[in-house]
Residue, then its C-alpha position, 0 to 999 in steps of 0.5 A: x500500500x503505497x500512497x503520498x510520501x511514500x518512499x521506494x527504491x528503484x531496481x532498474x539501472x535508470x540511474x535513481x535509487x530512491x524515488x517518493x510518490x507524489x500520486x497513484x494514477x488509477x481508478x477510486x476504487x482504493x482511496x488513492x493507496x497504490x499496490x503492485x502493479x499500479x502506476x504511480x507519479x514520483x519524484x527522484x530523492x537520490x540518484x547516481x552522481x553523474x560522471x563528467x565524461x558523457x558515456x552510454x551508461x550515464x544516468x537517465x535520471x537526476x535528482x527532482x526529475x519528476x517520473x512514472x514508476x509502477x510499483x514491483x515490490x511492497x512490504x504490505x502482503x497481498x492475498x492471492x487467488x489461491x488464499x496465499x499472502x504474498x510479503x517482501x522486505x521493502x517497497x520497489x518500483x521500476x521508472x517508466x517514460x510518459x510512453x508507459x516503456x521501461x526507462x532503464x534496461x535491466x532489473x536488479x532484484x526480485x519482483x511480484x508474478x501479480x505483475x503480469x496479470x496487471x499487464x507489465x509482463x516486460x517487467x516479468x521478463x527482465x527480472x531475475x527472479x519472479x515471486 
């Protein structure tokens, strides 16, 4: 259950570390608390420095750049359909650009198999590991 303030690290290699939601883009139907799966508005709190020589690896992002993310990971459990709870250690986002596409290239950590039934299976493809 992500909502205002909320902070999340980031797994892509888009360049933030950590990002804090500023609003849930989806339907009334939770009061504005954002779960895996679901698109959220953020703000980029700390990212890599960047170098001084422009190279292919240079982060897409700066610290203040305002972003989309889709929430991966959250320390709230979710039921599943089978009557298991699903719970991880914190609470994880991938950035996306205003296309819905991943901003980075890859993924660092493991993410929620609930993401593929929301319709994020590009996500589910890149991570190394799917719970």
């Amino acid at each position: 259950m992500i909502g205002l303030k909320g902070t999340l690290n980031v797994i892509d290699n888009s360049g933030a570390l950590l990002i804090e939601c500023v609003n849930v883009l989806k339907q009334k139907v939770n009061n504005g608390w954002g779960s895996v799966g679901d698109e959220i508005v953020c703000v980029v709190k700390r990212a890599r420095p960047i170098s001084g020589a422009a190279s292919a690896s240079a982060p897409k992002v700066r610290q203040g750049d305002v972003r989309r993310a889709v929430i991966v990971r959250t320390r709230k459990a979710v039921r599943r359909p089978d009557g298991r709870y699903i719970r991880f250690d914190d609470n994880a986002a991938v950035l996306l650009n205003n296309k819905r596409e991943m901003l980075g290239t890859r993924i660092g950590g493991v993410v929620s198999a609930d993401l593929r039934m929301k319709g994020w299976g590009k996500i589910v493809s890149l991570a190394p590991k799917v719970v």
